[in-house]
C-alpha positions as CSV (number, residue, x, y, z in Angstrom):
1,X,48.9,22.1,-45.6
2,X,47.8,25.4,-44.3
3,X,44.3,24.7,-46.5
4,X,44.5,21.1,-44.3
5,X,44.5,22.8,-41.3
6,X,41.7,25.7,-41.4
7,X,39.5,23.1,-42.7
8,X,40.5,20.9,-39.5
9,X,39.7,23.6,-37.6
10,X,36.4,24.6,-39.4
11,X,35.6,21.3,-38.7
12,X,36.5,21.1,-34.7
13,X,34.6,24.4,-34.3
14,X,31.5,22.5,-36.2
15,X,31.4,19.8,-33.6
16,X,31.8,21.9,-30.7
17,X,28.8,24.1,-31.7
18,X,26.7,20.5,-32.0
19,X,25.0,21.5,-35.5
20,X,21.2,20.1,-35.7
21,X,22.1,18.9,-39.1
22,X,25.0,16.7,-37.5
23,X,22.7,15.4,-35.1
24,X,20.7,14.3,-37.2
25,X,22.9,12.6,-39.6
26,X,24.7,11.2,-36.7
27,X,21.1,9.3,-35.3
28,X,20.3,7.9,-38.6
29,X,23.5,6.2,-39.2
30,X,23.2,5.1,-35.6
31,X,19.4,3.9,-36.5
32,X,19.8,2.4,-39.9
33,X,23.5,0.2,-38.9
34,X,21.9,-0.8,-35.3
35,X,18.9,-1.7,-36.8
36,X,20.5,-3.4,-39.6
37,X,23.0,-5.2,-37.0
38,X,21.0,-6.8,-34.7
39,X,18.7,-8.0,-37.6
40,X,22.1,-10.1,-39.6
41,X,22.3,-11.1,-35.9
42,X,19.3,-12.9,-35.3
43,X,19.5,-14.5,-38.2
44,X,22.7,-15.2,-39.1
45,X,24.3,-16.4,-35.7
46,X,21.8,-19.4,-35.8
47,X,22.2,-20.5,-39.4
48,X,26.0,-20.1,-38.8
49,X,25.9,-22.6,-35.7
50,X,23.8,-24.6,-37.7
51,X,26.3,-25.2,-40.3
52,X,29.2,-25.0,-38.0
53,X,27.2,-27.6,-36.3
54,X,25.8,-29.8,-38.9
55,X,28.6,-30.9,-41.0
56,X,26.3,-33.4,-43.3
57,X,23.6,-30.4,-44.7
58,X,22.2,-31.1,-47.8
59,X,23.7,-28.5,-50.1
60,X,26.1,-27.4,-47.7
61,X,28.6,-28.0,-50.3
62,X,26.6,-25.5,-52.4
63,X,26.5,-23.1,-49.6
64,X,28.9,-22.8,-47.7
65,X,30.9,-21.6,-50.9
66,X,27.7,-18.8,-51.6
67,X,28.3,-17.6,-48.0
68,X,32.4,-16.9,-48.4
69,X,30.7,-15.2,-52.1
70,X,28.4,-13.3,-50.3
71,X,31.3,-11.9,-47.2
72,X,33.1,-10.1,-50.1
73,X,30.0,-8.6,-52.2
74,X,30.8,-5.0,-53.2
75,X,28.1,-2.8,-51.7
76,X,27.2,-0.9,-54.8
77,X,26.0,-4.6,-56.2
78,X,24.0,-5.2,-52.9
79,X,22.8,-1.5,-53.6
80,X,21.8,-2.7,-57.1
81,X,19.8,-5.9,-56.0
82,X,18.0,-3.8,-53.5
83,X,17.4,-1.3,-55.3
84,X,15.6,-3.5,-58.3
85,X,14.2,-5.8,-55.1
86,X,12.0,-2.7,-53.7
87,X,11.3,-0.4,-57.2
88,X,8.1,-0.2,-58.3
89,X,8.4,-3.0,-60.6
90,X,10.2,-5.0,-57.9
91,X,8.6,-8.0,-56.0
92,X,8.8,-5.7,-52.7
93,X,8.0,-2.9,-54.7
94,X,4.6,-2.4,-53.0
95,X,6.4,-2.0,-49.2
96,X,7.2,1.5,-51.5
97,X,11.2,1.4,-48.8
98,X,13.1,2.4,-51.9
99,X,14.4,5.8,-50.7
100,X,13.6,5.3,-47.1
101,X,15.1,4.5,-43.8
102,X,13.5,0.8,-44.3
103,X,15.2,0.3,-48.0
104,X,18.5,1.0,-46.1
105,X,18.5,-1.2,-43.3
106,X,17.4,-3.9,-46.0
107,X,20.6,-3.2,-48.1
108,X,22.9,-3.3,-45.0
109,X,21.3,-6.6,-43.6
110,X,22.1,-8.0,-46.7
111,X,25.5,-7.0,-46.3
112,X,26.3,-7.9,-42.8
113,X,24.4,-11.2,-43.0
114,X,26.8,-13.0,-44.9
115,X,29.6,-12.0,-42.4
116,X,28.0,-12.7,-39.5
117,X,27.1,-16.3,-40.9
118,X,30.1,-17.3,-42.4
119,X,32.3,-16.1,-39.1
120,X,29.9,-17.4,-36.7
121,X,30.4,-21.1,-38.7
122,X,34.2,-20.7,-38.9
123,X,34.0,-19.8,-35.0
124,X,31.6,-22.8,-34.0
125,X,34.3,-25.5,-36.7
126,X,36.9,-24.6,-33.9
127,X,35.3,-25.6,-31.1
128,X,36.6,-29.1,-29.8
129,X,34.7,-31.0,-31.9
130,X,34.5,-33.5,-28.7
131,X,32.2,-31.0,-27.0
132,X,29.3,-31.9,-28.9
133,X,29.4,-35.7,-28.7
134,X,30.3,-35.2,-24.9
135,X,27.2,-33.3,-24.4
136,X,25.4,-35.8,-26.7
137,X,26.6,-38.8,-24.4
138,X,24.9,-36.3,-21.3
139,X,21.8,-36.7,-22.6
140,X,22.1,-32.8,-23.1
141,X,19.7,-31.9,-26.3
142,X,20.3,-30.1,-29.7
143,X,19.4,-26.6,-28.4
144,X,21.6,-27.5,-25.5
145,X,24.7,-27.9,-27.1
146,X,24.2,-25.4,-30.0
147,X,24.1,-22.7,-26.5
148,X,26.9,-23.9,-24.8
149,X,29.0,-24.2,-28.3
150,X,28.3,-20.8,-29.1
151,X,29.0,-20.1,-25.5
152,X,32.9,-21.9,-26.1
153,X,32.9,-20.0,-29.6
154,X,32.1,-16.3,-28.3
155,X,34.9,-14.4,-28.7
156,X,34.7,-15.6,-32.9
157,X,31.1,-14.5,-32.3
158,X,32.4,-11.1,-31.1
159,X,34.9,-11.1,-33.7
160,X,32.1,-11.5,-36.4
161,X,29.7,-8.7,-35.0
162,X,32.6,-6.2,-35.5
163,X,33.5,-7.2,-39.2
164,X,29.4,-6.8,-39.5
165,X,29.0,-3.4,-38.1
166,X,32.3,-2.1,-39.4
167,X,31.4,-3.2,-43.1
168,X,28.3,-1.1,-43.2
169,X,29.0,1.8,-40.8
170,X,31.0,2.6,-43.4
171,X,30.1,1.5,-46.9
172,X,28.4,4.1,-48.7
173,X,27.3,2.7,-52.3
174,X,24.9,0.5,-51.2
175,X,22.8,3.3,-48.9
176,X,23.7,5.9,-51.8
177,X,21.4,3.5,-54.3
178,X,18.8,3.1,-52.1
179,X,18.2,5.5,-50.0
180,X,19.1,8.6,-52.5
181,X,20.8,11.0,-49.8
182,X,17.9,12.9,-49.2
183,X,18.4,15.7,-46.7
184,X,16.8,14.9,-43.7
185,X,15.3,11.8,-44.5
186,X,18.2,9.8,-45.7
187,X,21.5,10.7,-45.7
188,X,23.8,9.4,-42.9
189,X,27.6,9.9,-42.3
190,X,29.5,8.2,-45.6
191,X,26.9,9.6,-47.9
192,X,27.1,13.0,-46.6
193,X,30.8,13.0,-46.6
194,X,30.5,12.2,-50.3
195,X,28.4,15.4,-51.1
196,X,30.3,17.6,-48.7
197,X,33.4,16.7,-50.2
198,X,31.8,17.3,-54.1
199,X,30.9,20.8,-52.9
200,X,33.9,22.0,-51.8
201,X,32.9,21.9,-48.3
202,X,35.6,20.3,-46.3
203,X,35.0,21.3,-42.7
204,X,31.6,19.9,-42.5
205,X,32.8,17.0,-45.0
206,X,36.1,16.4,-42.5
207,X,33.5,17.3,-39.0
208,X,31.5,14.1,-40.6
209,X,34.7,12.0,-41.3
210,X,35.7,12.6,-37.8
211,X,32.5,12.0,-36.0
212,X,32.3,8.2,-38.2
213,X,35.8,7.5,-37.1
214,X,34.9,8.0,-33.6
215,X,31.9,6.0,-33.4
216,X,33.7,3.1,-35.8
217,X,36.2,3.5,-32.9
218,X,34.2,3.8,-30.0
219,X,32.0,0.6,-31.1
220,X,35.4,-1.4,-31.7
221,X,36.0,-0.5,-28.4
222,X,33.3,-1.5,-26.8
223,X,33.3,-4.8,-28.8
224,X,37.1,-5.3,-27.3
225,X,36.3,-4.9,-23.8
226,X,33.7,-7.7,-24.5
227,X,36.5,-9.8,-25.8
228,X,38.5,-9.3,-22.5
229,X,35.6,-9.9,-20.5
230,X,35.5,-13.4,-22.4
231,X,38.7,-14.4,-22.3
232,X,40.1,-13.0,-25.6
233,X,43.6,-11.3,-26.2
């Protein structure tokens, strides 16, 4: 306990002092997730209304099923695929991402996209499904009611940009594969915490661990208010 405690206050005394190396961690994980978010957002909110939409999609019965697959991937198989996906002998091996900044956001994407889809459908199935025929009857058009359902389905939308940005703020096997935790060039919060933590060093590793439960806990935060602002509980 008294081991628990120094290393807690190691770690306090880390923050306060605003280490470069922290800083720099800390921007990267901002970078790589942000960057990674708002990419499984422009994509996946629209297919996701699409299907939550279009009930009669060839295939859907084929996808849908792949999506819910693809919400509970573990991220050290994502990792895997990526990291095959950019190597040299890789059909994206010529970008030459593997190791970079790049390779991770790719990783990432392709692990929030699947929640944001499959959340953003589930969110658009409950709207009344009398809206859209209402609308129809209006003379409203396609793009016209896809806005204003996702408009009645926000706070499920909001819902499915937190699970996104909490599942890879904090997974670490996927950006561990593919980015290498390179000092300086790659390593964010959950892998640094990994090799702090291997090396004995367990103020820095706990300073790390409390700087990604604030920012999981700030974003969360943010996201909530949102949810207020919309209507939510």
């Amino acid at each position: 306990m008294e081991t628990l405690a120094r290393g807690f206050g190691e770690a306090v005394q880390l923050l306060l002092e605003f280490e470069p190396a922290l800083l720099e961690i800390v921007g990267l994980t901002l970078q790589v997730t942000l960057i990674a978010l708002a990419i499984a957002l422009v994509l996946g909110i629209p297919i996701g209304a699409a299907l939550g939409l279009a009930r009669r999609i060839p295939g859907r019965s084929v996808l849908v099923p792949l999506i819910y697959t693809g919400m509970g991937l573990p991220p050290v198989v994502v990792g895997l695929f990526t990291y095959l996906l950019l190597s040299n002998q890789g059909p994206m091996g010529s970008l030459e991402w593997l190791f970079t900044p790049s390779g991770m956001i790719v990783a990432q994407t392709i692990i929030a996209l699947p929640l944001v889809v499959g959340l953003t459908m589930a969110a658009v199935q409950a709207v009344d499904p009398d809206l859209p025929v209402q609308m129809r009857a209006l003379g409203a058009t396609r793009r016209q009611i896809a806005l204003t359902t996702l408009v009645e389905s926000r706070i499920g939308v909001t819902a499915a940009v937190v699970a996104a940005y909490g599942s890879i703020i904090s997974e670490v096997g996927a950006v561990m594969l593919v980015g290498g935790n390179i000092e300086g060039e790659t390593r964010v919060l959950t892998t640094a915490i990994v090799l702090e933590t291997r090396k004995g060093n367990f103020a820095l590793a706990l300073a790390l661990g409390i700087i990604l439960l604030a920012l999981a806990f700030i974003t969360n935060f943010v996201f909530y208010r949102l949810q207020l602002r919309q209507g939510g509980p």
